[in-house]
mmCIF file of the N, C-alpha and C atoms, coordinates in Angstrom:
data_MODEL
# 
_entry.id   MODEL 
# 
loop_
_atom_site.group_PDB 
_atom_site.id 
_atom_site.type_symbol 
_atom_site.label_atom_id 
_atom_site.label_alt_id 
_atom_site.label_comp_id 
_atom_site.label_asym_id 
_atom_site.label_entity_id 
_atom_site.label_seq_id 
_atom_site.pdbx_PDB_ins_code 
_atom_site.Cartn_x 
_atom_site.Cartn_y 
_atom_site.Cartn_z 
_atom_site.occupancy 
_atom_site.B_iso_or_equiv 
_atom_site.pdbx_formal_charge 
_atom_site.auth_seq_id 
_atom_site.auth_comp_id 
_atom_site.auth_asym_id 
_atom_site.auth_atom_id 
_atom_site.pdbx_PDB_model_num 
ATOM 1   N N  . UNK A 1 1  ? 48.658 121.796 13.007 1.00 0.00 ? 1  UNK A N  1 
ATOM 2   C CA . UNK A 1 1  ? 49.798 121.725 13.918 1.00 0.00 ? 1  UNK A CA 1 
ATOM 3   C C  . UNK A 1 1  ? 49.622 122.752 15.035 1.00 0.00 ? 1  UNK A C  1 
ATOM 4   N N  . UNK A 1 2  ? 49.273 124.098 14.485 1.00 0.00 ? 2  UNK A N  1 
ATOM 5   C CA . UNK A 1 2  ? 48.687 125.169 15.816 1.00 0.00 ? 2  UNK A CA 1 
ATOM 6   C C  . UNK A 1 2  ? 48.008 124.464 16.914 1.00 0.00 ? 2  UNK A C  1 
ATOM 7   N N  . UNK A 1 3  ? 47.387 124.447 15.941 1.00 0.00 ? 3  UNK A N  1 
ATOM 8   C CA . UNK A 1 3  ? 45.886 123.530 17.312 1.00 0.00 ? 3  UNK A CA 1 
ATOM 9   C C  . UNK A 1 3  ? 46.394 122.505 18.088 1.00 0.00 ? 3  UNK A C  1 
ATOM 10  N N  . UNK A 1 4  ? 46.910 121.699 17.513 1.00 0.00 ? 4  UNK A N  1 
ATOM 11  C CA . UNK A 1 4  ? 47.493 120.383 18.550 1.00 0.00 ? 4  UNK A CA 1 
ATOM 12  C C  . UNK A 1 4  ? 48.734 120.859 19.292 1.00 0.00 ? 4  UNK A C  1 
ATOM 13  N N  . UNK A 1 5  ? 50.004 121.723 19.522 1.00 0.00 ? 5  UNK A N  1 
ATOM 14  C CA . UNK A 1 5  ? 50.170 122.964 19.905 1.00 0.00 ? 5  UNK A CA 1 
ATOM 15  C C  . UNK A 1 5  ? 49.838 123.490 20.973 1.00 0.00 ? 5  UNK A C  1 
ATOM 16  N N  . UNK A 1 6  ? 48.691 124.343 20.232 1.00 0.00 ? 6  UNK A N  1 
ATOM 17  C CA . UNK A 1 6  ? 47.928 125.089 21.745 1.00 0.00 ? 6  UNK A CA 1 
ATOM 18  C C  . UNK A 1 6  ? 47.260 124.224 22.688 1.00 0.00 ? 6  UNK A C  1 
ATOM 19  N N  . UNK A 1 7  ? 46.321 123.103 22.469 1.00 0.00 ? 7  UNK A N  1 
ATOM 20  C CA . UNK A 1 7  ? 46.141 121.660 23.066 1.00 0.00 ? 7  UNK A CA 1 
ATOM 21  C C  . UNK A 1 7  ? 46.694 121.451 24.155 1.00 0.00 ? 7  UNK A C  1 
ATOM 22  N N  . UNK A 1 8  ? 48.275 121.224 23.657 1.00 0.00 ? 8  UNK A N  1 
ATOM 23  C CA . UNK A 1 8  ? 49.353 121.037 24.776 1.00 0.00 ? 8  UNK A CA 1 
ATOM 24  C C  . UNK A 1 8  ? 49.487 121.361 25.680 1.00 0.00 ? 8  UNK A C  1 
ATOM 25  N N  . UNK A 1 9  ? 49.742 123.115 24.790 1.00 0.00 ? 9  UNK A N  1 
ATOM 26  C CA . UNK A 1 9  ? 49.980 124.275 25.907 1.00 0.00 ? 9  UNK A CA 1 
ATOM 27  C C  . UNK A 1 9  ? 48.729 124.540 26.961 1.00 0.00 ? 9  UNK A C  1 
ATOM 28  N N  . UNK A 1 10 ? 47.605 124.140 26.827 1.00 0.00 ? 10 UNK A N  1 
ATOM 29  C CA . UNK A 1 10 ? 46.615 124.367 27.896 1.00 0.00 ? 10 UNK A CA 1 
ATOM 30  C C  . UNK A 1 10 ? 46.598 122.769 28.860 1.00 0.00 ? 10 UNK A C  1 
ATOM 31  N N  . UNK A 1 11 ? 47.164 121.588 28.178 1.00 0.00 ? 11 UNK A N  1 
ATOM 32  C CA . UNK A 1 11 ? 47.074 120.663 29.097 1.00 0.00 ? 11 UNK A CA 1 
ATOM 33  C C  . UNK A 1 11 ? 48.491 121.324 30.172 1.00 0.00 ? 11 UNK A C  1 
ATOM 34  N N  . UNK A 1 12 ? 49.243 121.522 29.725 1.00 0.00 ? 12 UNK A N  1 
ATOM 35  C CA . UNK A 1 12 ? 50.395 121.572 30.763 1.00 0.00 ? 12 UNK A CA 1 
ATOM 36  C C  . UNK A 1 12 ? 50.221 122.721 31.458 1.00 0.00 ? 12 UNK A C  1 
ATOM 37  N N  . UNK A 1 13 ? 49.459 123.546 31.073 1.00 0.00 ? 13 UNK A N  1 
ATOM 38  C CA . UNK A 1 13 ? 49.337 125.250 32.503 1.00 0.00 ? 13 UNK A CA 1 
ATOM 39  C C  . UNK A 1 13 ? 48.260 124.437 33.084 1.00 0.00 ? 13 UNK A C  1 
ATOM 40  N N  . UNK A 1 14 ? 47.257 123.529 32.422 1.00 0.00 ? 14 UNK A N  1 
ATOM 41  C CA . UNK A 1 14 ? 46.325 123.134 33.736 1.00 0.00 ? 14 UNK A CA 1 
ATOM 42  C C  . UNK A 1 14 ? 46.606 122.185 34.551 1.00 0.00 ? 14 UNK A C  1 
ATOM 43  N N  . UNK A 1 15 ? 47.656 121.357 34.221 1.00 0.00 ? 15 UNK A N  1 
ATOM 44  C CA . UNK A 1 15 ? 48.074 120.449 35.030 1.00 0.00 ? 15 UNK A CA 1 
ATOM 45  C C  . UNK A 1 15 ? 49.269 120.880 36.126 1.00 0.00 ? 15 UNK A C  1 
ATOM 46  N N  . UNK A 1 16 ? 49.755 121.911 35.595 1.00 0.00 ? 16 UNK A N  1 
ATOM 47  C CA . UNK A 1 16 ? 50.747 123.095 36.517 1.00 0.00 ? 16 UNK A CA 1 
ATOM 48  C C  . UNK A 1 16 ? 49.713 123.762 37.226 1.00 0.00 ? 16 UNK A C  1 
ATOM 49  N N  . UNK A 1 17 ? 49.111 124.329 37.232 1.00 0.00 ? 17 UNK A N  1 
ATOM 50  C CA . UNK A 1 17 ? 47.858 124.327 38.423 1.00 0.00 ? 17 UNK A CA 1 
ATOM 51  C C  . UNK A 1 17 ? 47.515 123.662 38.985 1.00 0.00 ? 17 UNK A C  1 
ATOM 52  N N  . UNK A 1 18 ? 47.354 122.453 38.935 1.00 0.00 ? 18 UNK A N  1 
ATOM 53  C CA . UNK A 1 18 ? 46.913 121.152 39.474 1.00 0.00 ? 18 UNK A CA 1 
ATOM 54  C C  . UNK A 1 18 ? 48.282 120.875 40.753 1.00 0.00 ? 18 UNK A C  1 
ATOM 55  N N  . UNK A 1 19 ? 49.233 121.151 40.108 1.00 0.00 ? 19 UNK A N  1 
ATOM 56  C CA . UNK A 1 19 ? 50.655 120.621 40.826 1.00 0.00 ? 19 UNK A CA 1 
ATOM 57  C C  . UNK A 1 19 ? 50.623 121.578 41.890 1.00 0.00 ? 19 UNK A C  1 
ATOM 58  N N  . UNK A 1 20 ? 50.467 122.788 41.762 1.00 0.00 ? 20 UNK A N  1 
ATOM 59  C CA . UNK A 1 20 ? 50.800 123.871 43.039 1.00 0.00 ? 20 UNK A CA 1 
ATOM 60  C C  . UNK A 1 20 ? 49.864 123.254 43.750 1.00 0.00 ? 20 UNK A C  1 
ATOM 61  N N  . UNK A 1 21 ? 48.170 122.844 43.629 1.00 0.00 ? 21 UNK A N  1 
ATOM 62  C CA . UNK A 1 21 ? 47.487 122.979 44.568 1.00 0.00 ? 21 UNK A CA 1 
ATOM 63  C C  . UNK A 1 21 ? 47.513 121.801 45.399 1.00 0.00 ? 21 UNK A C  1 
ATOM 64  N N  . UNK A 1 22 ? 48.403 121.101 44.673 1.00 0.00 ? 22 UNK A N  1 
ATOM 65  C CA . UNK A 1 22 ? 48.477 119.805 45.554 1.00 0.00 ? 22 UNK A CA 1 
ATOM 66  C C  . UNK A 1 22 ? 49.703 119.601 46.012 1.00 0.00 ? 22 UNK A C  1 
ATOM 67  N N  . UNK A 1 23 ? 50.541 120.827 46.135 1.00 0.00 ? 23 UNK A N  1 
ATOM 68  C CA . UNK A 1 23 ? 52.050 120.877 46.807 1.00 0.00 ? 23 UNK A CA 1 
ATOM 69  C C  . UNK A 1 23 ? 53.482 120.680 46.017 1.00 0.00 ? 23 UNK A C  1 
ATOM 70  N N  . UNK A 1 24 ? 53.232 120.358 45.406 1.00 0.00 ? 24 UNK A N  1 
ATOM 71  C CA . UNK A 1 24 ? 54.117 119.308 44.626 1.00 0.00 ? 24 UNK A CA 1 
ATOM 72  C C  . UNK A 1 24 ? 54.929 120.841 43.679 1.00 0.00 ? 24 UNK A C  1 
ATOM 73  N N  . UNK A 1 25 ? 55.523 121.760 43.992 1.00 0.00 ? 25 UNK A N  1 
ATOM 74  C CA . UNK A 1 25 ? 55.729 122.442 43.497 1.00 0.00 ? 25 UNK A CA 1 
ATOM 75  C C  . UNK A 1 25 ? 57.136 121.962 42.433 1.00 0.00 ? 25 UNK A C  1 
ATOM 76  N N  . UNK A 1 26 ? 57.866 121.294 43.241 1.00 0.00 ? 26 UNK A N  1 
ATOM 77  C CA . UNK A 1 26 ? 59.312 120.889 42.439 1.00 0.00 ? 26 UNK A CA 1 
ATOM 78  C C  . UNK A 1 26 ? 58.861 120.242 40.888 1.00 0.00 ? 26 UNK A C  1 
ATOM 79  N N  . UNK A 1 27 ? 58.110 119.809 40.928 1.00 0.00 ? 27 UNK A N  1 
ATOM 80  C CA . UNK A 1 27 ? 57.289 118.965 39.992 1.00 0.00 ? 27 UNK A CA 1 
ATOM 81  C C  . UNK A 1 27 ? 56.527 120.261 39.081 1.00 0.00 ? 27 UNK A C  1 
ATOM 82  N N  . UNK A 1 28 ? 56.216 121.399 39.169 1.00 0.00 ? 28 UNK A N  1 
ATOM 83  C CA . UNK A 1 28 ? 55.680 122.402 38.929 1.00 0.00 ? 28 UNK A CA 1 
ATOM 84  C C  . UNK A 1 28 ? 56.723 123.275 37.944 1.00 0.00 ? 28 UNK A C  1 
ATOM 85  N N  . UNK A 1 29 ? 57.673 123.516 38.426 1.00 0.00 ? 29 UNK A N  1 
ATOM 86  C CA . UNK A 1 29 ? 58.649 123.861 38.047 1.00 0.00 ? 29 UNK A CA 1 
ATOM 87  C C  . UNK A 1 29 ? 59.381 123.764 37.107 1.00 0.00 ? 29 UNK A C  1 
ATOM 88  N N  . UNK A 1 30 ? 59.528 121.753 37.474 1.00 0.00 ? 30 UNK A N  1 
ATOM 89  C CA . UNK A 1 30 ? 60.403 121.140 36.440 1.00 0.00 ? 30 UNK A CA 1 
ATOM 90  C C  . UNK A 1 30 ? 59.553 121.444 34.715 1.00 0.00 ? 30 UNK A C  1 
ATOM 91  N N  . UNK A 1 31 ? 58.301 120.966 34.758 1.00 0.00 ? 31 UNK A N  1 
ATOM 92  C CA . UNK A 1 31 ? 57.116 121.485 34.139 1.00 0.00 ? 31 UNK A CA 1 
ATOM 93  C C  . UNK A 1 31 ? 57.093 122.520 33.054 1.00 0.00 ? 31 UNK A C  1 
ATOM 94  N N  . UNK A 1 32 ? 57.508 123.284 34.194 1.00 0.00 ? 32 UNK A N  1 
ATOM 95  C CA . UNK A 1 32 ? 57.520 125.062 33.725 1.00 0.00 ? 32 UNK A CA 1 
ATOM 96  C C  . UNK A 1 32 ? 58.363 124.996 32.766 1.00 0.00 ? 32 UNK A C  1 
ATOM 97  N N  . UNK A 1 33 ? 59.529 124.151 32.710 1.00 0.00 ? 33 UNK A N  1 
ATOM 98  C CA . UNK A 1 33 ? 60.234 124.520 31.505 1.00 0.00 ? 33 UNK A CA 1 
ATOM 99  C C  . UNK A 1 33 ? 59.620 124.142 30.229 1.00 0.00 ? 33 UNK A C  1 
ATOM 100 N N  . UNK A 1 34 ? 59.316 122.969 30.100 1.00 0.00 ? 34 UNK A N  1 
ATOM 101 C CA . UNK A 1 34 ? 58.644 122.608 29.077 1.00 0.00 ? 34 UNK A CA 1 
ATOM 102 C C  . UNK A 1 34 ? 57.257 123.882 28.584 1.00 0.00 ? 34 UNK A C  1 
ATOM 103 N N  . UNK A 1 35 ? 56.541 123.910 29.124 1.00 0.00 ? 35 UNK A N  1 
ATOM 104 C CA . UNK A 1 35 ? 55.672 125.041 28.919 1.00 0.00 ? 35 UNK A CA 1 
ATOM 105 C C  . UNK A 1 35 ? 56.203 126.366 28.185 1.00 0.00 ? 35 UNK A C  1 
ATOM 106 N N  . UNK A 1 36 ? 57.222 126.417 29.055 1.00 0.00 ? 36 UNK A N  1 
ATOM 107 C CA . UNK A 1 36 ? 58.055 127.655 28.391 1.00 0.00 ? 36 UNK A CA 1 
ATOM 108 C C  . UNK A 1 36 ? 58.286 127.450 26.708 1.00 0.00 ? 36 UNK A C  1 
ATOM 109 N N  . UNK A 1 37 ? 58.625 126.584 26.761 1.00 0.00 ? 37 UNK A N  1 
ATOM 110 C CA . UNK A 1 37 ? 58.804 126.260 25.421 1.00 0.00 ? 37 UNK A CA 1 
ATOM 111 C C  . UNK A 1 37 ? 57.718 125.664 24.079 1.00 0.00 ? 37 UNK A C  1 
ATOM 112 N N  . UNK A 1 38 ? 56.931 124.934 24.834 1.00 0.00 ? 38 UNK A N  1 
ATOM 113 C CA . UNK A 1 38 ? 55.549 125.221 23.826 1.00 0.00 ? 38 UNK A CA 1 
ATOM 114 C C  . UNK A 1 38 ? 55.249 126.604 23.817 1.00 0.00 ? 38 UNK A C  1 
ATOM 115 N N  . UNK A 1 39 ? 55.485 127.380 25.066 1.00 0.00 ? 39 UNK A N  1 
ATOM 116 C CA . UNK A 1 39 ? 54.553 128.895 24.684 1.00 0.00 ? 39 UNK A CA 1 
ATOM 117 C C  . UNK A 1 39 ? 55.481 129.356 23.520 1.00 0.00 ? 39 UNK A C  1 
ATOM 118 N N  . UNK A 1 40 ? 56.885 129.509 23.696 1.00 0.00 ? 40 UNK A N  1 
ATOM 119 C CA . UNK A 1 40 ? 57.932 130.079 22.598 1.00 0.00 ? 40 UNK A CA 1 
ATOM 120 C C  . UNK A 1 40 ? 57.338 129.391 20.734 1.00 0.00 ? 40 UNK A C  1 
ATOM 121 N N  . UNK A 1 41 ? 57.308 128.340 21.179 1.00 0.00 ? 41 UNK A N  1 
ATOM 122 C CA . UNK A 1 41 ? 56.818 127.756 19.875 1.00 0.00 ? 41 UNK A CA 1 
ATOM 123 C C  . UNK A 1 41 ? 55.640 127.911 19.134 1.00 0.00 ? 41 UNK A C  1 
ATOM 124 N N  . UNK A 1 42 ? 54.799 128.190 20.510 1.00 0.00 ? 42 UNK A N  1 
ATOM 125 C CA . UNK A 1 42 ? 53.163 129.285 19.455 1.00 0.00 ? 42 UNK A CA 1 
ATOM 126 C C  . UNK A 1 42 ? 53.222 129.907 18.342 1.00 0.00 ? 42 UNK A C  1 
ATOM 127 N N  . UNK A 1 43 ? 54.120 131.252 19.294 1.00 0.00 ? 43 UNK A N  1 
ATOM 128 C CA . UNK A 1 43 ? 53.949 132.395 18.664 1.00 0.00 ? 43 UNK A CA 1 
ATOM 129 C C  . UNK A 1 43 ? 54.320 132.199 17.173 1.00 0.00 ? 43 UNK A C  1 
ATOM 130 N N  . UNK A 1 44 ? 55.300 131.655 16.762 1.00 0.00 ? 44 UNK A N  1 
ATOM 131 C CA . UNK A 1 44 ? 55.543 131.334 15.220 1.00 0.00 ? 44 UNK A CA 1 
ATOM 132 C C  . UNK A 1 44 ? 54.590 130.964 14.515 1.00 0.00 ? 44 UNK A C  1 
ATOM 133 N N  . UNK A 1 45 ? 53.866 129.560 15.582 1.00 0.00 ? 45 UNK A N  1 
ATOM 134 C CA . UNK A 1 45 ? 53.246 129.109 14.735 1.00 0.00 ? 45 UNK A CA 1 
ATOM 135 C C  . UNK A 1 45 ? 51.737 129.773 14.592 1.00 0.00 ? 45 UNK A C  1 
ATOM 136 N N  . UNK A 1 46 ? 51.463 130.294 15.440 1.00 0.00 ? 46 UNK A N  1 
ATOM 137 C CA . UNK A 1 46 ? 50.155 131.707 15.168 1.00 0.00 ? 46 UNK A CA 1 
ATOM 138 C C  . UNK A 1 46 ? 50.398 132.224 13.996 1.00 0.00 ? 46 UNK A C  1 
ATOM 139 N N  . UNK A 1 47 ? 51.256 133.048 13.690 1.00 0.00 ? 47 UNK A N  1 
ATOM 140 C CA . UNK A 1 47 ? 51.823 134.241 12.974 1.00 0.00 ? 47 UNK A CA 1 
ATOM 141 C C  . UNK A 1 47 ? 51.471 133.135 11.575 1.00 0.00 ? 47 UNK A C  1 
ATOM 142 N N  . UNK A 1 48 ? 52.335 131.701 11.237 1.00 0.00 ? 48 UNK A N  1 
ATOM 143 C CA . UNK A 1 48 ? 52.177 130.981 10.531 1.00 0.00 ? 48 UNK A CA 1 
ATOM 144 C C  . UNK A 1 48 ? 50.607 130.345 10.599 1.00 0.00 ? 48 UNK A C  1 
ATOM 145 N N  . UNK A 1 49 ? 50.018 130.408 10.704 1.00 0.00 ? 49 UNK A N  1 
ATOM 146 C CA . UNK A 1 49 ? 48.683 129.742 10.778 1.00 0.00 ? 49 UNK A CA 1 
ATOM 147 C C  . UNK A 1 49 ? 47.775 130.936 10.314 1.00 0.00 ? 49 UNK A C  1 
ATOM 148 N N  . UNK A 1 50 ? 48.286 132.288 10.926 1.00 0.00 ? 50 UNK A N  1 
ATOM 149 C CA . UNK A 1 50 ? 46.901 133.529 10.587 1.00 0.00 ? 50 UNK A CA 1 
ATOM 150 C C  . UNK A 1 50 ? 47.518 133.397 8.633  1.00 0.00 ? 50 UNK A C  1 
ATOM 151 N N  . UNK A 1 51 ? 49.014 133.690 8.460  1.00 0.00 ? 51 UNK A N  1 
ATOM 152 C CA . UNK A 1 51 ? 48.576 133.955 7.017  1.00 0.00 ? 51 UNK A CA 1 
ATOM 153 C C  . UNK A 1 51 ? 48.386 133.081 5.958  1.00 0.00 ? 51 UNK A C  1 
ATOM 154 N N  . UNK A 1 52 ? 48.633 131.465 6.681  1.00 0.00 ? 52 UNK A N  1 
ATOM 155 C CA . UNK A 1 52 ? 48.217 130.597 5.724  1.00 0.00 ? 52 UNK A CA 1 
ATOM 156 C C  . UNK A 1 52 ? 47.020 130.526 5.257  1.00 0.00 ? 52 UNK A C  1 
ATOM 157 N N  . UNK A 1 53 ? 45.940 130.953 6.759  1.00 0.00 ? 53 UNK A N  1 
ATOM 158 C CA . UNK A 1 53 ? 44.142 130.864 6.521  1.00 0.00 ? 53 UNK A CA 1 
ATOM 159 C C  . UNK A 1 53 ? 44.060 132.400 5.407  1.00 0.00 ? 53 UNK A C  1 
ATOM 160 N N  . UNK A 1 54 ? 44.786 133.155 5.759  1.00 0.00 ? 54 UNK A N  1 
ATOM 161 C CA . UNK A 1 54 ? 44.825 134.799 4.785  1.00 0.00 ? 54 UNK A CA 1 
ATOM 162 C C  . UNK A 1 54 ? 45.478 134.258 3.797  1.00 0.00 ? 54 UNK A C  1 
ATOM 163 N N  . UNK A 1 55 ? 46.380 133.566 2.974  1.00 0.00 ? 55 UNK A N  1 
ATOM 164 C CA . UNK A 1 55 ? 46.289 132.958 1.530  1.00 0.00 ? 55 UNK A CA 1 
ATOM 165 C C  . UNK A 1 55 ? 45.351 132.210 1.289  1.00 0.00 ? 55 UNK A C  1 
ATOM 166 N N  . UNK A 1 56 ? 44.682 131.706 1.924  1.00 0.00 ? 56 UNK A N  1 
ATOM 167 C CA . UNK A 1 56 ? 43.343 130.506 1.650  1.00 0.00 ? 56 UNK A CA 1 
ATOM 168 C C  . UNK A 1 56 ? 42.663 131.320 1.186  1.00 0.00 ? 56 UNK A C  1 
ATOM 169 N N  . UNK A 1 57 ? 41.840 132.236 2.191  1.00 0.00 ? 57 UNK A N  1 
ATOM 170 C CA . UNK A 1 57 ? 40.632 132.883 1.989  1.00 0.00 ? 57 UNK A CA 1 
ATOM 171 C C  . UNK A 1 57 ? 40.764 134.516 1.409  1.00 0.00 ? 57 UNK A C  1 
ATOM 172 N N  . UNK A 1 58 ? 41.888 134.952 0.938  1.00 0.00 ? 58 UNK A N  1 
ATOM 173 C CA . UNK A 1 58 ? 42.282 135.913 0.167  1.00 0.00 ? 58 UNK A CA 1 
ATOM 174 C C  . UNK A 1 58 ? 41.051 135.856 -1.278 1.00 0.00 ? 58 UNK A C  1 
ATOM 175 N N  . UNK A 1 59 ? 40.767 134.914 -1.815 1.00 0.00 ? 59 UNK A N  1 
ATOM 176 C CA . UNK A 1 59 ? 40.215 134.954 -2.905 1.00 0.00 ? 59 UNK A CA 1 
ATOM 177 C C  . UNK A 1 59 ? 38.670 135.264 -2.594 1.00 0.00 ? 59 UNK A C  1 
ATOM 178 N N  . UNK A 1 60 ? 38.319 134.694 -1.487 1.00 0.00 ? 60 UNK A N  1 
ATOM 179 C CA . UNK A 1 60 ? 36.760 134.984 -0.725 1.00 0.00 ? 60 UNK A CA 1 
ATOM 180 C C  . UNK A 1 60 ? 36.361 136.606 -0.933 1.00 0.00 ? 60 UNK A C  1 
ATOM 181 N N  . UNK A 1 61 ? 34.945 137.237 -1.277 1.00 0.00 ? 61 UNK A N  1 
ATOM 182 C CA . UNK A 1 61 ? 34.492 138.214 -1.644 1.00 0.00 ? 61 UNK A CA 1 
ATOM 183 C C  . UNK A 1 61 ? 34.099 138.799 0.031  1.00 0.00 ? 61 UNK A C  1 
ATOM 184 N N  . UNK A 1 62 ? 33.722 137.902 0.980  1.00 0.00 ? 62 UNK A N  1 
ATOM 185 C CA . UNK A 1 62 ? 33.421 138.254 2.284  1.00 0.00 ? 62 UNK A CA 1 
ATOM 186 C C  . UNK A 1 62 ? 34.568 138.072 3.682  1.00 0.00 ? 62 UNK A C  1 
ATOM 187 N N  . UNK A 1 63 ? 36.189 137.317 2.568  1.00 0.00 ? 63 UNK A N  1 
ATOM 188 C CA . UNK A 1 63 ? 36.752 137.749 3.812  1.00 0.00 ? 63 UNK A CA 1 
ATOM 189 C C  . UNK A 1 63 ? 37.471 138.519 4.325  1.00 0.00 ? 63 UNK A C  1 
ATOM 190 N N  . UNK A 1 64 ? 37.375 139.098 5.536  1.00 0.00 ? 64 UNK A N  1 
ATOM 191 C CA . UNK A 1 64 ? 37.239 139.994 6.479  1.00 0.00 ? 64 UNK A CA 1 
ATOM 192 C C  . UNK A 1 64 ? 38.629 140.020 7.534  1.00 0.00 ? 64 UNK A C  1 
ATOM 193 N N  . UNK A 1 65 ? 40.173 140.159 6.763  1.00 0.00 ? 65 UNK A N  1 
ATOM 194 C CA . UNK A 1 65 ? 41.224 140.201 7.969  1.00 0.00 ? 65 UNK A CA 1 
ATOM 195 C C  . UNK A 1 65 ? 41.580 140.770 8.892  1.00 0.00 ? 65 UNK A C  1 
ATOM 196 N N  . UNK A 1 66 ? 40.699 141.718 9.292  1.00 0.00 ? 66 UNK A N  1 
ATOM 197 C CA . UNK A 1 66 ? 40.937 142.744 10.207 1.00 0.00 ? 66 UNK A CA 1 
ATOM 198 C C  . UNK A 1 66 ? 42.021 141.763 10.996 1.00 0.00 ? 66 UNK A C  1 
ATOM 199 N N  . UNK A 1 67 ? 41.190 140.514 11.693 1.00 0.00 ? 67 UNK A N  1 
ATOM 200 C CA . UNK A 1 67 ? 42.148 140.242 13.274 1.00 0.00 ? 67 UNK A CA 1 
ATOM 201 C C  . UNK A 1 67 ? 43.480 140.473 12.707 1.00 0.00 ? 67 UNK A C  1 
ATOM 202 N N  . UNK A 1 68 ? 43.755 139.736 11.698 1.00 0.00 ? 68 UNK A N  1 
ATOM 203 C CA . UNK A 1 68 ? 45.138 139.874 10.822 1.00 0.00 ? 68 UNK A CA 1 
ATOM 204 C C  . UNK A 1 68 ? 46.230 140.747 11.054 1.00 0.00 ? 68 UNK A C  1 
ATOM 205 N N  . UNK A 1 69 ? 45.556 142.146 10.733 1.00 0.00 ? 69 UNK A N  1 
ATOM 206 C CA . UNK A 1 69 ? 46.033 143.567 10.992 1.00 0.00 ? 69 UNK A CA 1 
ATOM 207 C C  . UNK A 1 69 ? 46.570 143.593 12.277 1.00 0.00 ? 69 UNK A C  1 
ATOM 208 N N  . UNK A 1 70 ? 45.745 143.393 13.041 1.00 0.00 ? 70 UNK A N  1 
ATOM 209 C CA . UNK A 1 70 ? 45.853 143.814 14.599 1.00 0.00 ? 70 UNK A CA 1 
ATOM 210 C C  . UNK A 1 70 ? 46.888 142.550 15.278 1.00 0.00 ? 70 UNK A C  1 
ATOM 211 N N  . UNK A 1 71 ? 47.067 141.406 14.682 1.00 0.00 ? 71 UNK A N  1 
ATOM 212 C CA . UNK A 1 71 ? 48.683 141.041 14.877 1.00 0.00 ? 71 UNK A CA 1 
ATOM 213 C C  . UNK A 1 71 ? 49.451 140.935 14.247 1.00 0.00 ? 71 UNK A C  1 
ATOM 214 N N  . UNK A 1 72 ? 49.339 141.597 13.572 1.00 0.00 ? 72 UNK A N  1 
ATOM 215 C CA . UNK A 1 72 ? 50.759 141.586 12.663 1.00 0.00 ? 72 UNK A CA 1 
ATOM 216 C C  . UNK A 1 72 ? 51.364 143.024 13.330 1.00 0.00 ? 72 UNK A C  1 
ATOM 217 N N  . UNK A 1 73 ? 50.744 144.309 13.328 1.00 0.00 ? 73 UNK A N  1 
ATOM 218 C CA . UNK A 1 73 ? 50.803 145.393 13.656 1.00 0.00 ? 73 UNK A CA 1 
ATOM 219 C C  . UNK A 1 73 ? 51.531 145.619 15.577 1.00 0.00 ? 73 UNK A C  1 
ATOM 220 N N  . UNK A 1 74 ? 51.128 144.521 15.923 1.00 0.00 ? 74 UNK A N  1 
ATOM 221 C CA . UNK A 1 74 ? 51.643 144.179 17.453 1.00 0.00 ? 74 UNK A CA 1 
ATOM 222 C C  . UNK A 1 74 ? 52.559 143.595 17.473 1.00 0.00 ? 74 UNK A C  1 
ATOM 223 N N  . UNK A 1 75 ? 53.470 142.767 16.772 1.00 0.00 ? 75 UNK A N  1 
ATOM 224 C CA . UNK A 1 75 ? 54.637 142.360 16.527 1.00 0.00 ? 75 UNK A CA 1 
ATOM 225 C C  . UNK A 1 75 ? 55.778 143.273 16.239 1.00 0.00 ? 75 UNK A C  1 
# 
């Protein structure tokens, strides 16, 4: 669900780029809201996605959560 998600969120900032350069800013805008709101909806689902893969691979002898640390600790 992250992934298809973030997907989104990069089709719609690149197609909001697309809109400024071709004028169409009202259209840019309207846009923007939606974006706004996939971005709001990430962040959960990040946070939910790092510790589901950290219950998966908790049992692994080589894995390695550092990134883990470093967002959870930034929150």
């Amino acid at each position: 669900i992250h992934g298809a998600v973030y997907v989104l969120w990069l089709v719609l900032v690149s197609v909001q780029i697309f809109l400024v350069q071709k004028g169409n800013v009202r259209l840019h805008m309207t846009l923007g809201w939606a974006t706004a709101i996939v971005s709001a909806v990430m962040v959960p689902l990040g946070l939910i996605a790092a510790f589901v893969d950290q219950a998966r691979q908790v049992t692994h002898p080589d894995y390695a959560p550092q990134f883990l640390a470093l967002t959870v600790s930034g929150a």
